[in-house]
mmCIF entry with sequence, helices, sheets and N, C-alpha, C, O atoms, coordinates in Angstrom:
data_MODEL
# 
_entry.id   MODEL 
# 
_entity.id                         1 
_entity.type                       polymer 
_entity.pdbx_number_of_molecules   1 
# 
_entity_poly.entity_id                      1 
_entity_poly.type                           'polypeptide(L)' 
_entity_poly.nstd_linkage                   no 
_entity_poly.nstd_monomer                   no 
_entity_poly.pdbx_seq_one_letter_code       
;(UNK)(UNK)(UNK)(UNK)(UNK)(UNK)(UNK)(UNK)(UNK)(UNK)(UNK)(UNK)(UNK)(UNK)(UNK)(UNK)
(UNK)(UNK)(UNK)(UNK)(UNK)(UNK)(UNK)(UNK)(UNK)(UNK)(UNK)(UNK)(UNK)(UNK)(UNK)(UNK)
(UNK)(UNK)(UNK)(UNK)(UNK)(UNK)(UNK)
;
_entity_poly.pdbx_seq_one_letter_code_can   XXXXXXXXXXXXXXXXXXXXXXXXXXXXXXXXXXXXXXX 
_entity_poly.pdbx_strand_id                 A 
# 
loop_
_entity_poly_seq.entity_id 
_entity_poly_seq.num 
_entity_poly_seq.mon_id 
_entity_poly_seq.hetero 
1 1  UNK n 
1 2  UNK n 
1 3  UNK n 
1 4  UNK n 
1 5  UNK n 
1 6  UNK n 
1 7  UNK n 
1 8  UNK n 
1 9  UNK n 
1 10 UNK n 
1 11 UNK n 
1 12 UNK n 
1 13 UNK n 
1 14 UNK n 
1 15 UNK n 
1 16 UNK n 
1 17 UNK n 
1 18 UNK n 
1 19 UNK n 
1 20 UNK n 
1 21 UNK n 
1 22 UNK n 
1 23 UNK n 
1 24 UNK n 
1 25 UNK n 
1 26 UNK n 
1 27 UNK n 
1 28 UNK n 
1 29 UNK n 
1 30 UNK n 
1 31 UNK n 
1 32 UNK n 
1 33 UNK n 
1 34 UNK n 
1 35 UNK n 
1 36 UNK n 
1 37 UNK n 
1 38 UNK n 
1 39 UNK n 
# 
_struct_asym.id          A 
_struct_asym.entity_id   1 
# 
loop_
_struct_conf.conf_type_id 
_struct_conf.id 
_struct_conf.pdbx_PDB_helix_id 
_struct_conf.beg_label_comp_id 
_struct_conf.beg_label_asym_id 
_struct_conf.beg_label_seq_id 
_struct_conf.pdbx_beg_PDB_ins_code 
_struct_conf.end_label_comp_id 
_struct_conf.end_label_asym_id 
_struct_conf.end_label_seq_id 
_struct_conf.pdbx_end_PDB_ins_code 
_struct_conf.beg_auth_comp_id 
_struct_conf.beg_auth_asym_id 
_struct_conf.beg_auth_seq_id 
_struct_conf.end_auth_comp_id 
_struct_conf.end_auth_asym_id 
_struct_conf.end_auth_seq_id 
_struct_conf.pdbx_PDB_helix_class 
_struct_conf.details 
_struct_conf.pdbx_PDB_helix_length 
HELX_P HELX_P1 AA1 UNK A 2  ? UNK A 7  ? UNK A 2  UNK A 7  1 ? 6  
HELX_P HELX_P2 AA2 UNK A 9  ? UNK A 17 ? UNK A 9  UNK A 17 1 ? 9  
HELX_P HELX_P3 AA3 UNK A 24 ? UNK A 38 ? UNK A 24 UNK A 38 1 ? 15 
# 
_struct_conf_type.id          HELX_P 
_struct_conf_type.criteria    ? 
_struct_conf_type.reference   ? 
# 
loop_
_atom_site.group_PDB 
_atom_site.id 
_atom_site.type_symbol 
_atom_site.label_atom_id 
_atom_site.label_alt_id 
_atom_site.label_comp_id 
_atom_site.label_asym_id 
_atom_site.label_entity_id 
_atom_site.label_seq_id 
_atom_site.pdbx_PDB_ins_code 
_atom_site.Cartn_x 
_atom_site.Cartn_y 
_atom_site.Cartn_z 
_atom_site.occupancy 
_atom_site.B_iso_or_equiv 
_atom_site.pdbx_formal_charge 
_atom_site.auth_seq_id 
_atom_site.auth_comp_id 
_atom_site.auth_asym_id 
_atom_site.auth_atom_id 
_atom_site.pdbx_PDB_model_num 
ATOM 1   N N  . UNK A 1 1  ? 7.370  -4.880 28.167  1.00 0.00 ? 1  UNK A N  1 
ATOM 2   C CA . UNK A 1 1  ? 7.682  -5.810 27.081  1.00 0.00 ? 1  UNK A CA 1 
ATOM 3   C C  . UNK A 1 1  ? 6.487  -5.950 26.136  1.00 0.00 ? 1  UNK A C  1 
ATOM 4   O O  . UNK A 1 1  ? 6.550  -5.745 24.924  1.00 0.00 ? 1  UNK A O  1 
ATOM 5   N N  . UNK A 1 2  ? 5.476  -6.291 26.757  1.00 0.00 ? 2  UNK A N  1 
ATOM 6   C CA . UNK A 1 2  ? 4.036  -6.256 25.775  1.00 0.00 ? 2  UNK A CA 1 
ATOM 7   C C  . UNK A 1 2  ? 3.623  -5.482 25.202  1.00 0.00 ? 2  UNK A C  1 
ATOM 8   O O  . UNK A 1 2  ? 3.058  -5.639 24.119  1.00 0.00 ? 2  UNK A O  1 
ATOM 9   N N  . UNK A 1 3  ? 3.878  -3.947 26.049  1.00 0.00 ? 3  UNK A N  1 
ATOM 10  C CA . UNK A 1 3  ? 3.734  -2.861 25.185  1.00 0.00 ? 3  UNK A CA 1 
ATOM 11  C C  . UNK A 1 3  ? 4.815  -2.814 23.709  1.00 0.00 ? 3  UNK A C  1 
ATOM 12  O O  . UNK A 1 3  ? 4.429  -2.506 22.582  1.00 0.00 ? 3  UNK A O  1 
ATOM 13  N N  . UNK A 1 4  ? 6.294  -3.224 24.112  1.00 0.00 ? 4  UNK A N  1 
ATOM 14  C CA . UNK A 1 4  ? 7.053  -2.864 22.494  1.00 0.00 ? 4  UNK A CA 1 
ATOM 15  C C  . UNK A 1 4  ? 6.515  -3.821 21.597  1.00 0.00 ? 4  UNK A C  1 
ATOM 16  O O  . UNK A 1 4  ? 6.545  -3.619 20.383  1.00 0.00 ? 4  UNK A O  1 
ATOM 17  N N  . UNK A 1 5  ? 5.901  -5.107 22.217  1.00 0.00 ? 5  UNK A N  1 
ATOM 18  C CA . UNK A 1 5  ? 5.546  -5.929 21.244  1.00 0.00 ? 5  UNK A CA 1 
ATOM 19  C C  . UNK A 1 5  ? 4.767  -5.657 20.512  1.00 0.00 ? 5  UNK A C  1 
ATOM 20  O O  . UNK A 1 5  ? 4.988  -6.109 19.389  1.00 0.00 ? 5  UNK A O  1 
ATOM 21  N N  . UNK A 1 6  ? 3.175  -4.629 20.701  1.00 0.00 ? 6  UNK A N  1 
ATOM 22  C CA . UNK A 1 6  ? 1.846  -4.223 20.743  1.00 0.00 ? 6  UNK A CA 1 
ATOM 23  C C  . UNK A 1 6  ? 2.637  -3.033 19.268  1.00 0.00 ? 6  UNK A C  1 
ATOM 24  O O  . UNK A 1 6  ? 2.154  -2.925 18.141  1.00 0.00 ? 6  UNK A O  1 
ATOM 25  N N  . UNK A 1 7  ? 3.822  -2.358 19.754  1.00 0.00 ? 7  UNK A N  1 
ATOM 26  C CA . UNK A 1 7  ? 4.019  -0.703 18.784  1.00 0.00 ? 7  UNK A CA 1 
ATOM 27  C C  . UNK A 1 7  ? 4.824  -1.423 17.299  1.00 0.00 ? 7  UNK A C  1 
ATOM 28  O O  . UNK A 1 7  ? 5.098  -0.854 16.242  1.00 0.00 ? 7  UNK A O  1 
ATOM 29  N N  . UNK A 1 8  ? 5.106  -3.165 17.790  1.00 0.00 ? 8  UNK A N  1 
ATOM 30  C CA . UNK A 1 8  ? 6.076  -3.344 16.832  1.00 0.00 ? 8  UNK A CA 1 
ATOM 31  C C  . UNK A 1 8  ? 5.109  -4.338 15.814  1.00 0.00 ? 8  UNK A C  1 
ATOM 32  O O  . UNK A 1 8  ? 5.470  -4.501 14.648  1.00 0.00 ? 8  UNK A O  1 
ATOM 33  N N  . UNK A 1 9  ? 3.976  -4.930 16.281  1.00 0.00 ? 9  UNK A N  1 
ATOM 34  C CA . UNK A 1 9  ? 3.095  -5.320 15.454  1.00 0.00 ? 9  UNK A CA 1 
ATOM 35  C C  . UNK A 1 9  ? 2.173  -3.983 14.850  1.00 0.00 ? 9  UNK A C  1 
ATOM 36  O O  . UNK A 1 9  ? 2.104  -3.951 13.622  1.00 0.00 ? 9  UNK A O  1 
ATOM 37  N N  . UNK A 1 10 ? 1.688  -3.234 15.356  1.00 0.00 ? 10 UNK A N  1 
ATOM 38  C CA . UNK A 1 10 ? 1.520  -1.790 14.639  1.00 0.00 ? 10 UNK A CA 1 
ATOM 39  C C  . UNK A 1 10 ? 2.035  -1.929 13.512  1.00 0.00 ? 10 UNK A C  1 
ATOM 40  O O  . UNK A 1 10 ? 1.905  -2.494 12.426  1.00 0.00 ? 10 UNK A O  1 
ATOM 41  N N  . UNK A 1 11 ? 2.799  -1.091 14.222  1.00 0.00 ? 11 UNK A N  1 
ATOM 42  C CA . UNK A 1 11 ? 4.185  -0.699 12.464  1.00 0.00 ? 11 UNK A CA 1 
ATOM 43  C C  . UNK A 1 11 ? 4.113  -1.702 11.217  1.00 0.00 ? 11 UNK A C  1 
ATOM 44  O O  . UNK A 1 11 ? 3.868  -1.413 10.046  1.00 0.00 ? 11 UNK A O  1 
ATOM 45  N N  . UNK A 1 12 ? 4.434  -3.150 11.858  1.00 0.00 ? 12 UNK A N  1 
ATOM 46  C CA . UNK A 1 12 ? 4.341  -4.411 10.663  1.00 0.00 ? 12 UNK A CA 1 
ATOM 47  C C  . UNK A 1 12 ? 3.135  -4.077 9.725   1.00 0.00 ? 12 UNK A C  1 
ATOM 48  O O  . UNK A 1 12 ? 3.181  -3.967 8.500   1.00 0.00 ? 12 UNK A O  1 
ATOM 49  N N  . UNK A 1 13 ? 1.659  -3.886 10.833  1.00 0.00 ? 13 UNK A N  1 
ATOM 50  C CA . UNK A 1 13 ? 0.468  -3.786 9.709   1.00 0.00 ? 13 UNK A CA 1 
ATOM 51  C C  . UNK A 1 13 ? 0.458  -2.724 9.214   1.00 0.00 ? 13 UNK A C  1 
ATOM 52  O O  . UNK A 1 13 ? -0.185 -2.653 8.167   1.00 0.00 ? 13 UNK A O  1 
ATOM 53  N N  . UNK A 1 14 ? 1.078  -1.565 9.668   1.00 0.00 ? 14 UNK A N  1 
ATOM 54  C CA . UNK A 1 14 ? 1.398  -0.284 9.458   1.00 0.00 ? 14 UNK A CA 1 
ATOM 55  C C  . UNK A 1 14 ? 1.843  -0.478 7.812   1.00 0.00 ? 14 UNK A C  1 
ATOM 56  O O  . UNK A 1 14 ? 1.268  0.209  6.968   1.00 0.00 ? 14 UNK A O  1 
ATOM 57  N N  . UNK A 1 15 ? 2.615  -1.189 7.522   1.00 0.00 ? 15 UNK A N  1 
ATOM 58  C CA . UNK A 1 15 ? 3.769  -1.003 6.765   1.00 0.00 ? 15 UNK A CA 1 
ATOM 59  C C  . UNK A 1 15 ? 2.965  -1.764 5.680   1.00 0.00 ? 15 UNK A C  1 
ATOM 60  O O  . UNK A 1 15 ? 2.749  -1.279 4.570   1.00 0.00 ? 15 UNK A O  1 
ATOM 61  N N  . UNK A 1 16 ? 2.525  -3.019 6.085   1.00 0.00 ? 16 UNK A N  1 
ATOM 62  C CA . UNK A 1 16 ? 2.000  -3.955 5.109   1.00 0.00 ? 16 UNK A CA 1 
ATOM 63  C C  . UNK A 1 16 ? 0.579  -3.574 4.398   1.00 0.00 ? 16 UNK A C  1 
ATOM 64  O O  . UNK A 1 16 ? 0.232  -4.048 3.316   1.00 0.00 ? 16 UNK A O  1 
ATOM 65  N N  . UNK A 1 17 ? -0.070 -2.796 5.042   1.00 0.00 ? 17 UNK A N  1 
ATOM 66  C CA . UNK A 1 17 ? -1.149 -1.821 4.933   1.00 0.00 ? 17 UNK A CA 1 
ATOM 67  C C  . UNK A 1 17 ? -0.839 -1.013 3.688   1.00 0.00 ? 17 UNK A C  1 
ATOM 68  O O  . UNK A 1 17 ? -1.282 -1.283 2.572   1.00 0.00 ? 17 UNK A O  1 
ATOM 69  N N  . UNK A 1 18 ? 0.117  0.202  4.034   1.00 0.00 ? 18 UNK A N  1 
ATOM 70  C CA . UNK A 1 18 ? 0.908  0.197  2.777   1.00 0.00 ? 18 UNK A CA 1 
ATOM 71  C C  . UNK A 1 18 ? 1.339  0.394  2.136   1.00 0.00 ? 18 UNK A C  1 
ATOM 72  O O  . UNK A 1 18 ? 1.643  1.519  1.740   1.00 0.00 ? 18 UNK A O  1 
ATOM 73  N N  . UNK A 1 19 ? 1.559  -0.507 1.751   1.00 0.00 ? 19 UNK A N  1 
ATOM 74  C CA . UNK A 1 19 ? 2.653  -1.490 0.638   1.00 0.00 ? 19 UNK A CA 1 
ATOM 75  C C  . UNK A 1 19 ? 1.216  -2.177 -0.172  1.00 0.00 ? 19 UNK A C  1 
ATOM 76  O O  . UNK A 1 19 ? 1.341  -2.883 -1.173  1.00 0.00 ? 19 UNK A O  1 
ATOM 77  N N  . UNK A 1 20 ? 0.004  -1.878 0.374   1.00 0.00 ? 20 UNK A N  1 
ATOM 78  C CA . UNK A 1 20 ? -0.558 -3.010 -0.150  1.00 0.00 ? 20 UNK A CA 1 
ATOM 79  C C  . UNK A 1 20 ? -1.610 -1.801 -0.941  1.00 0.00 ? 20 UNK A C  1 
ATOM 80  O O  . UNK A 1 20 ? -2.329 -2.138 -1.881  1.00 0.00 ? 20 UNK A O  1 
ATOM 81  N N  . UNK A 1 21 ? -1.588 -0.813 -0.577  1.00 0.00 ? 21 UNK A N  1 
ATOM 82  C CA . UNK A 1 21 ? -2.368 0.758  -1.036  1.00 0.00 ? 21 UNK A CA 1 
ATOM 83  C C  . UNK A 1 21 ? -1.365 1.633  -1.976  1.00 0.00 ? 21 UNK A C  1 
ATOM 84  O O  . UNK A 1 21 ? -1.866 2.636  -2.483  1.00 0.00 ? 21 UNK A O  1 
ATOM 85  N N  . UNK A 1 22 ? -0.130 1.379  -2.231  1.00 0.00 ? 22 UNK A N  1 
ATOM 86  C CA . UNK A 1 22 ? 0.327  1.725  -2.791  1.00 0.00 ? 22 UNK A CA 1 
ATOM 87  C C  . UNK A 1 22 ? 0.805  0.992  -4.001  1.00 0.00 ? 22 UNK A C  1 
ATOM 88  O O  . UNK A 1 22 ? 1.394  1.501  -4.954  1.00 0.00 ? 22 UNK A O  1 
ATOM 89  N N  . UNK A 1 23 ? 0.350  -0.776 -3.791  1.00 0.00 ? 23 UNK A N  1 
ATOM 90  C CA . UNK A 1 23 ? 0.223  -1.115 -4.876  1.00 0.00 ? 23 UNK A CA 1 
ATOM 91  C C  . UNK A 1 23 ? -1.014 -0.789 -6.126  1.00 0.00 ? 23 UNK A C  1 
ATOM 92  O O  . UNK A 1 23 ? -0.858 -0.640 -7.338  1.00 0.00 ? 23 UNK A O  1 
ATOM 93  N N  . UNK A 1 24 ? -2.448 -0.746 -5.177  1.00 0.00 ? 24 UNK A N  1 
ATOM 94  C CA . UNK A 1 24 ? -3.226 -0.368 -5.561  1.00 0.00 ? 24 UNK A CA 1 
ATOM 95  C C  . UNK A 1 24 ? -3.228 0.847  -6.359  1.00 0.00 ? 24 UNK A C  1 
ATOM 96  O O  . UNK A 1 24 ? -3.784 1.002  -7.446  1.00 0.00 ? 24 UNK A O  1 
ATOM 97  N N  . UNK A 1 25 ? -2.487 1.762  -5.642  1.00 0.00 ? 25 UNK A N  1 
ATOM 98  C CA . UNK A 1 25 ? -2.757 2.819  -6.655  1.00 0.00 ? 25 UNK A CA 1 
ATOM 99  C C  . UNK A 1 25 ? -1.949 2.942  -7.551  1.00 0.00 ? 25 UNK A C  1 
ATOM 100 O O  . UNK A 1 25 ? -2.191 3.892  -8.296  1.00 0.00 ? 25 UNK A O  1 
ATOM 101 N N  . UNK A 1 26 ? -0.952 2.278  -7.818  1.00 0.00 ? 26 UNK A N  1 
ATOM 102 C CA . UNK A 1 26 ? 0.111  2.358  -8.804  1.00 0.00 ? 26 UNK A CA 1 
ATOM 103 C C  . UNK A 1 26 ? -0.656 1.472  -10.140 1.00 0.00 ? 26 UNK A C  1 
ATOM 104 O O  . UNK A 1 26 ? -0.449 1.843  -11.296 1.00 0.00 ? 26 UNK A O  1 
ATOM 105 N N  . UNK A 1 27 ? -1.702 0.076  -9.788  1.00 0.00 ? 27 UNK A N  1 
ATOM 106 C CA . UNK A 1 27 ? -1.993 -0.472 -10.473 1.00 0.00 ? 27 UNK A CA 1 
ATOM 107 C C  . UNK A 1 27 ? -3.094 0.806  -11.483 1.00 0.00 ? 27 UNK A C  1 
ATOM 108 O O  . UNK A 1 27 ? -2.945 1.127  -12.662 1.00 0.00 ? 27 UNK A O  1 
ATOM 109 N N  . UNK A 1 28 ? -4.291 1.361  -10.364 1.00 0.00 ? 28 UNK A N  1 
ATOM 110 C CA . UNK A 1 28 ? -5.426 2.195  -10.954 1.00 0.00 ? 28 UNK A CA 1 
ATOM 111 C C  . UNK A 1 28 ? -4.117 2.964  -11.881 1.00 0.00 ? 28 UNK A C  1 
ATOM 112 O O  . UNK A 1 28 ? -4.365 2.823  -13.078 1.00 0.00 ? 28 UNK A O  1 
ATOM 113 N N  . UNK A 1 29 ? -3.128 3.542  -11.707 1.00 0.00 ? 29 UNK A N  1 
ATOM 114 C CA . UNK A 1 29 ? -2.652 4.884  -12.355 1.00 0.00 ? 29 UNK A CA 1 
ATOM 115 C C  . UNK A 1 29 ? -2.070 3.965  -13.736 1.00 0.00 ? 29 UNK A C  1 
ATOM 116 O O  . UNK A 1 29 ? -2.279 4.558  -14.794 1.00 0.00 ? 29 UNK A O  1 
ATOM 117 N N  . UNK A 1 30 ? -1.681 3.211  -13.818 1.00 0.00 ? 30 UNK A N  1 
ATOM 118 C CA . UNK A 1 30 ? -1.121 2.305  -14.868 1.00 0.00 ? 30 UNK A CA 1 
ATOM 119 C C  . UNK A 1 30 ? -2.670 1.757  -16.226 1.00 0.00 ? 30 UNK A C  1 
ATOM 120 O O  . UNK A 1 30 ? -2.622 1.555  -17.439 1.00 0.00 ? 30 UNK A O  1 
ATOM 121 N N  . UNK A 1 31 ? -3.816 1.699  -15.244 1.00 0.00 ? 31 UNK A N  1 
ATOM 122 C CA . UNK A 1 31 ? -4.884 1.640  -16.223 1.00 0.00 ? 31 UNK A CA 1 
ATOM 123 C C  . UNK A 1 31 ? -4.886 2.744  -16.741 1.00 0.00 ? 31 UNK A C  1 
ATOM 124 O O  . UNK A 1 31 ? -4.838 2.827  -17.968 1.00 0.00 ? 31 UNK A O  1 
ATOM 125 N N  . UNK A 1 32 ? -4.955 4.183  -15.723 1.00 0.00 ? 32 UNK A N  1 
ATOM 126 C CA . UNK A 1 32 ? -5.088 5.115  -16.300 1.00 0.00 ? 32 UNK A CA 1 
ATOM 127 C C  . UNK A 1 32 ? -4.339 5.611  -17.524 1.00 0.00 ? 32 UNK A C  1 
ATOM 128 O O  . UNK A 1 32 ? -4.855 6.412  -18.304 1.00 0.00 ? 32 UNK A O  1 
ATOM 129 N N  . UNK A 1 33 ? -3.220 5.165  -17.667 1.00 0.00 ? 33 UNK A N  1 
ATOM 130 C CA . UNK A 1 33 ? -2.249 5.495  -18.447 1.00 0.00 ? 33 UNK A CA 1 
ATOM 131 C C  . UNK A 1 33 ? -2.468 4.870  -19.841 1.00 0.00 ? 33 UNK A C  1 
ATOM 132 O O  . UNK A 1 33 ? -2.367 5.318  -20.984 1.00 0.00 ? 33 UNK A O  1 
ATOM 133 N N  . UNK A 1 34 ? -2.880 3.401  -19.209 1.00 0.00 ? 34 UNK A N  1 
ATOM 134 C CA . UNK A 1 34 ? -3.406 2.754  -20.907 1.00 0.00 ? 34 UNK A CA 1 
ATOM 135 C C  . UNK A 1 34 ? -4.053 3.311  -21.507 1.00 0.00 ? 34 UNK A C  1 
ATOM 136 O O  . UNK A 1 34 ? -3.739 3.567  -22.669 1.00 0.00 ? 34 UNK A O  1 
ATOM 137 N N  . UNK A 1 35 ? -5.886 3.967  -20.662 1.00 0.00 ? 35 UNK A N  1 
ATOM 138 C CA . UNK A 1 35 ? -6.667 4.199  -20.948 1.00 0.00 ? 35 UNK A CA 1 
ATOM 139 C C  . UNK A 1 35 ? -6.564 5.736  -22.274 1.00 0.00 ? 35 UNK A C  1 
ATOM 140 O O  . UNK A 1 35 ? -6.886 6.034  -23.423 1.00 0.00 ? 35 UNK A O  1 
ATOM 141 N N  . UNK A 1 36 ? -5.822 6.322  -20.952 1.00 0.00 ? 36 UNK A N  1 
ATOM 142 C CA . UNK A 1 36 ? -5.734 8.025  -22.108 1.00 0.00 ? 36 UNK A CA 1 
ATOM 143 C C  . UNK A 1 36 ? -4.509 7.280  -23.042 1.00 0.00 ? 36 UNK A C  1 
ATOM 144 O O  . UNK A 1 36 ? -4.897 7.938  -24.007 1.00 0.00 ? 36 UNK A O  1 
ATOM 145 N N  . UNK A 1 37 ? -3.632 6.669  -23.481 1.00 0.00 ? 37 UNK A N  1 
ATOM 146 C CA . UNK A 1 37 ? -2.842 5.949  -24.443 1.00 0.00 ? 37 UNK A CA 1 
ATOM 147 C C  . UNK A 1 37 ? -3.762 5.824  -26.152 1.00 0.00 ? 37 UNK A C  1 
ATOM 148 O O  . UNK A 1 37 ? -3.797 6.246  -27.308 1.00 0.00 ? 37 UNK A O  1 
ATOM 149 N N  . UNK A 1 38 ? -4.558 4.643  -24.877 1.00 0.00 ? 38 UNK A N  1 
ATOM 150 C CA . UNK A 1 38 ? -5.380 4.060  -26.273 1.00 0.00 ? 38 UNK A CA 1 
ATOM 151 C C  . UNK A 1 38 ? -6.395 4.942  -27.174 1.00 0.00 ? 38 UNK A C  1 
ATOM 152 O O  . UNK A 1 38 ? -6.993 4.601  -28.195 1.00 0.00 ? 38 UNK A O  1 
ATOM 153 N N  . UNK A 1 39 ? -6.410 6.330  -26.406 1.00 0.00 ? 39 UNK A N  1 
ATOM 154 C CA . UNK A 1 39 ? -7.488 7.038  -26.575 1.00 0.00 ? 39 UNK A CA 1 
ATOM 155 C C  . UNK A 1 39 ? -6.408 8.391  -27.673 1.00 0.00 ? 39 UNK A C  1 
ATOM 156 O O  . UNK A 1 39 ? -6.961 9.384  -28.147 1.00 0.00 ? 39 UNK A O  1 
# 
């Protein structure tokens, strides 16, 4: 039981991890986009 609990909190930070790196890079690529825009 502790073990599925242990693979199923994993995954959660797994997931939230990311979600949270893929915001990141969506944000950098969106500067990027302004940047060569404005240029």
């Amino acid at each position: 039981m502790l073990q599925g609990e242990v693979k199923l909190a994993r995954g959660l930070i797994g997931s939230v991890l990311a979600g949270a790196l893929r915001a990141q890079l969506w944000k950098g690529l969106g500067k990027w986009l302004r940047f060569l825009r404005a240029d």
